[in-house]
N, C-alpha and C positions, 0 to 999 in steps of 0.2 A: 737214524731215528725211525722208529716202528710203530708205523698209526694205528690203529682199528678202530672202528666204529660196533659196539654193538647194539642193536635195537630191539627192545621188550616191547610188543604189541599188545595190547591190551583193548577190549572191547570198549573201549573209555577212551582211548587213545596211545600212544607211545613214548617212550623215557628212552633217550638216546644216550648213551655213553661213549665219549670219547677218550681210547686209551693212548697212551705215548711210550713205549718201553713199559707195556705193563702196567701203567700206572694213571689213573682218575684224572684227568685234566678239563675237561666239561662235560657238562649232565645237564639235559632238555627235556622239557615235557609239555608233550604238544597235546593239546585236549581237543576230540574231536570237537567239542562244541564251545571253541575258543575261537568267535567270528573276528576278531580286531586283531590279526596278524600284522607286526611289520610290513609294509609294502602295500597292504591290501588300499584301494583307493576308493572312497565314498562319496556320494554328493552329498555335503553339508549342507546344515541350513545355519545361518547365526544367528543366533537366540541374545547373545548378549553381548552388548562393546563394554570394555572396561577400559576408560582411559588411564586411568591410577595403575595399571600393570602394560597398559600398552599391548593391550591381547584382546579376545574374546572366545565366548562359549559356542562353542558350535557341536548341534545336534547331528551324530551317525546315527541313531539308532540305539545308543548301549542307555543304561540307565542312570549313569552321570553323564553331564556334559561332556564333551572333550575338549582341551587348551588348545587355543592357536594362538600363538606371538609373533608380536608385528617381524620379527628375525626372522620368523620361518615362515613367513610370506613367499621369500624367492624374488628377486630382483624383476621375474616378469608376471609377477602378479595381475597386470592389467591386460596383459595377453590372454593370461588364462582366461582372466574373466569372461572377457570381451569372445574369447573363442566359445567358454561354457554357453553365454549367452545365445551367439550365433549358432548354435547347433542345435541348441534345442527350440529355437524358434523357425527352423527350419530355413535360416538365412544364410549358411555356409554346408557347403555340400560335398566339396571331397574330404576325402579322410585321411590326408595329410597335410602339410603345411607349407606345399609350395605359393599357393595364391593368397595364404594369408598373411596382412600386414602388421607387424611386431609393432605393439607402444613400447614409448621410452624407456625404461628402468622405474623403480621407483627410487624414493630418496632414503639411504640408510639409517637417516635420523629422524625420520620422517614418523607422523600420529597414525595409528590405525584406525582412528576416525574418518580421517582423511581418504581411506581405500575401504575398508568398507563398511554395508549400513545395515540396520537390523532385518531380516528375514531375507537376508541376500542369499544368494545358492553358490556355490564354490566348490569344486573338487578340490578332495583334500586326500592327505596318506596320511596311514598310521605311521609315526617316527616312535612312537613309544606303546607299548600293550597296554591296557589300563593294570592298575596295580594297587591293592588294598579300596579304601575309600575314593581314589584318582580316576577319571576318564580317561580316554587314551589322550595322549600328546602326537599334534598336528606337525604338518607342513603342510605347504600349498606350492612348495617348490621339488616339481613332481620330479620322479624320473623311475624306469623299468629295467633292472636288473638280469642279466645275463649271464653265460658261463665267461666269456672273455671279455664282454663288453660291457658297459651302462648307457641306455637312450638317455637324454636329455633335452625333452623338447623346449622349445622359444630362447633356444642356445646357438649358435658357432662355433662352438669351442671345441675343438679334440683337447682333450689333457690323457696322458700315461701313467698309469704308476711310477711314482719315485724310485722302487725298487726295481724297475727295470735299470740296469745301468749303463748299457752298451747303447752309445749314440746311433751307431752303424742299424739297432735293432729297435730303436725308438724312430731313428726317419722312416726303415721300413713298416711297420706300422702304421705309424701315420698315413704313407702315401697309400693301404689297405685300405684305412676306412673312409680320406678323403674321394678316393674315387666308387663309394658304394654308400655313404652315405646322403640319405633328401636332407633339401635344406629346409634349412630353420629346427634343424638338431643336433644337439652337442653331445658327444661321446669320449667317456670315459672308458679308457683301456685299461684291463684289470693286470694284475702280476702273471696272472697265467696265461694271457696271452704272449708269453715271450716262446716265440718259435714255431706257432703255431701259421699255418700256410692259410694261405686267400678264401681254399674253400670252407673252410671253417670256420673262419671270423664271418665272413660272408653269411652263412645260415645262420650262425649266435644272431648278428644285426637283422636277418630277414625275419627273425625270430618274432625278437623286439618289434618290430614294426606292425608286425601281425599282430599284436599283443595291444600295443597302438592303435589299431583300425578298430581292434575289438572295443575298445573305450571309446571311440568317438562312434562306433556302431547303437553303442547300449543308450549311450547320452542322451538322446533326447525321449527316449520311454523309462528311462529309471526314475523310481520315485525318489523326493527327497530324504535325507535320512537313510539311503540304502547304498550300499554297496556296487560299486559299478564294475571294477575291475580288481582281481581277487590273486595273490600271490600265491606261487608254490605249495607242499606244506612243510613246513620243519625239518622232517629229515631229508626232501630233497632240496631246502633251501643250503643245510651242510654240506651234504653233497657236493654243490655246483659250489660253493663258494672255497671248500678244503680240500676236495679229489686229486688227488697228486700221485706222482709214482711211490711215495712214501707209505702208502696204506697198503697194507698184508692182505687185510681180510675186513670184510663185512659181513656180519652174522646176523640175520633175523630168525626170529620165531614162528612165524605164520605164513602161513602159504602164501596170500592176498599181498602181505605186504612183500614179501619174497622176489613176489613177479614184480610188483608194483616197481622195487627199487634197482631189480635186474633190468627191467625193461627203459630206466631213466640214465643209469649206468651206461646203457649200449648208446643209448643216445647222444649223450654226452663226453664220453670215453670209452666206445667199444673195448680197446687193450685192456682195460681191465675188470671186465664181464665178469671172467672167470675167479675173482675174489671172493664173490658175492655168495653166501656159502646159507641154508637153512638150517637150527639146532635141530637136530633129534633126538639130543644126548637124553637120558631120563631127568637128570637135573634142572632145576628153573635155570634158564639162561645166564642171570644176572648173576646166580651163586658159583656156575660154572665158571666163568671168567673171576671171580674171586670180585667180582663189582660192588656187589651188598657190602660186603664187608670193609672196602674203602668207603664205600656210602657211611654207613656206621662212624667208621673213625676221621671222617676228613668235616661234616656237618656241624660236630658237637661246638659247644665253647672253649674245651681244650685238642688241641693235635698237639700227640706225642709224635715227637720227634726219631731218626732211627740210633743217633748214640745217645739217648737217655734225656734229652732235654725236651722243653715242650711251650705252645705258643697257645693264651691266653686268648679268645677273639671276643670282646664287646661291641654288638652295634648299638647304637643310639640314636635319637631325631635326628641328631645336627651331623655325626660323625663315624666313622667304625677306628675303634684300637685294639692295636695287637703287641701285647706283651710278651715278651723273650725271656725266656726262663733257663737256667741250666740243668735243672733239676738233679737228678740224683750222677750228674757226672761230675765226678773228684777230679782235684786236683793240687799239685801243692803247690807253694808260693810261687816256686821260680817260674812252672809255668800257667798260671794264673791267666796271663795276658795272651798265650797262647789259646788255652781252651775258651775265653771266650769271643778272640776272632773265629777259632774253626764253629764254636757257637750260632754266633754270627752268620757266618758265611750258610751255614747250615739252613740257618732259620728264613735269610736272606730267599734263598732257592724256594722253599716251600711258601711263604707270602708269595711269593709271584704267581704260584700253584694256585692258594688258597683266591685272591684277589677272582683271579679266572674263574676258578670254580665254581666261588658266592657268588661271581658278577657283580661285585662289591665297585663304585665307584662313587665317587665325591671324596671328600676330604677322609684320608686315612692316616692316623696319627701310629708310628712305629715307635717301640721303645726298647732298642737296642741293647745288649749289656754292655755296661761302659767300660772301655779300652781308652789306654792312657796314651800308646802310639800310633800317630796320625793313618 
């Protein structure tokens, strides 16, 4: 399978497309003046307890509140607190987490009354961008994202990727980050660390912890409602998280961003530096690669299919459906039940496409053409 990445730079910001064998499989658009990025971490303030949803409104800064639910608390909620507080009262002083002492857990069925109270301060991350009329959607169960690794502070825990599947490659692993990580942090191991050697893993974790010092650095002069600790931006969040030997080529437009992404590239996978390619065809970027034009036909309410059939997509408040149609593909009786499994099957491939592409999830109702053998 054959990846690319291409990236249209725009004084406004950038529109990522990612192809697979030639073909549209995710589209991102990163606005330079889109401050509520996933990951990014803000000290809140809460404006409001709601016990009837078991959440509250807490102010970052945007112009709706943002959701926090008593779930995305994080089981050490009271660590956090207890550390936010002590830092910025100038009562805990290093800036990591050996001398500090962990509370208990909280309880999973537990009120958010109960943990916390109106104008309390709280670091929090965005889990969700905000979206139409919605503030962004919280957690308070932090953690800082890496090329091999995830920090997870007021943890113990190493956990691996499930998709690593060699035992032999899971203990080594392990015994990597148990002898290099401080305690009172839990680290998740990502898919791509599998084979990756000590000194590597090693800087990803050195990375993160620096990243760490820098939020318990900012802590006690950041105002409320602002922004404390600010993630990646978009196209180097893809990067780090889908860079693999599988990608051909990386194509931008702009010089700025050119270096920008060469220079993160080396960083993070010198081998393959040399991908990383600038347009200077005459053509706009996006027409070149024939991208527009999957834009075009992959957005609408109907995609046509390539043997003549074509798929319906309605969203709605509660739901998204997607009708299967045969459309102008013939057939006679006998094989009826043929053409609409290969129908089917056809249609089946491209909803997985489409799902990706819209970033369509909750409840999604398919409606198959109906076939008589199981």
């Amino acid at each position: 399978m054959i990846k690319e990445l291409i990236i249209d730079s725009t004084p406004n910001g950038a529109t990522i497309a990612l192809l697979q064998d030639k073909q549209l499989v995710e589209l991102h658009k990163e606005q330079i003046s889109n401050n509520y990025t996933v990951g990014d971490i803000y000290l809140g303030r809460i404006k409001k307890i709601m016990p009837s949803l078991n959440a509250a409104f807490v102010d970052v800064g945007y112009e709706k509140d943002a959701f926090l639910h008593y779930l995305d608390l994080g089981p050490q909620v009271q660590s956090l607190l207890k550390l936010a507080k002590q830092v910025r009262s100038g009562g805990y002083q290093s800036k990591l987490l050996d001398n500090f002492k962990l509370d208990a857990d909280i309880n999973k069925g537990g009120k958010i009354s109960e943990v916390l109270t109106k104008n309390q301060l709280i670091p929090v991350q965005i889990a969700k961008e905000p979206i139409s009329t919605k503030g962004p959607r919280l957690s308070a169960d932090l953690s800082i994202a890496g090329r091999y690794v995830v920090l997870v502070p007021f943890s113990e825990v190493i956990s691996i990727s499930k998709k690593i599947k060699s035992n032999t490659e899971r203990t080594r692993l392990r015994k990597i980050v148990e002898s290099i990580k401080p305690a009172h942090f839990g680290v998740i191991i990502r898919t791509v660390s599998e084979g990756k050697g000590v000194a590597e893993m090693q800087k990803d974790l050195l990375d993160l912890i620096s990243k760490w010092e820098s939020f318990i650095t900012r802590l006690p002069s950041v105002e409320p409602s602002k922004k404390i600790l600010g993630e990646i931006g978009r196209t180097s969040t893809i990067l780090r998280d889908l860079l693999n030997a599988d990608f051909q080529g990386i194509t931008v437009n702009d010089n700025a961003m050119y270096e920008e992404v060469k220079s993160y590239i080396h960083e993070i996978s010198p081998d393959l530096e040399s991908i990383v390619r600038l347009h200077k065809h005459k053509d706009p970027l996006f027409e070149h690669f024939g991208v527009d034009k999957q834009i075009k036909g992959a957005f609408g309410k109907t995609v046509n299919l390539a043997g003549g059939a074509y798929l319906v997509i309605e969203h709605t408040e509660a739901l998204h459906v997607i009708d299967v149609n045969s459309g102008n593909r013939t057939a006679n009786k006998e094989n009826q039940e043929e053409n609409a499994f290969q129908v089917n099957k056809e249609a089946a491939k491209e909803i997985a496409r489409q799902l990706r592409l819209r970033d369509m999830g909750g409840i999604v109702v398919i409606d198959f053409i109906d076939m008589h053998k199981p």
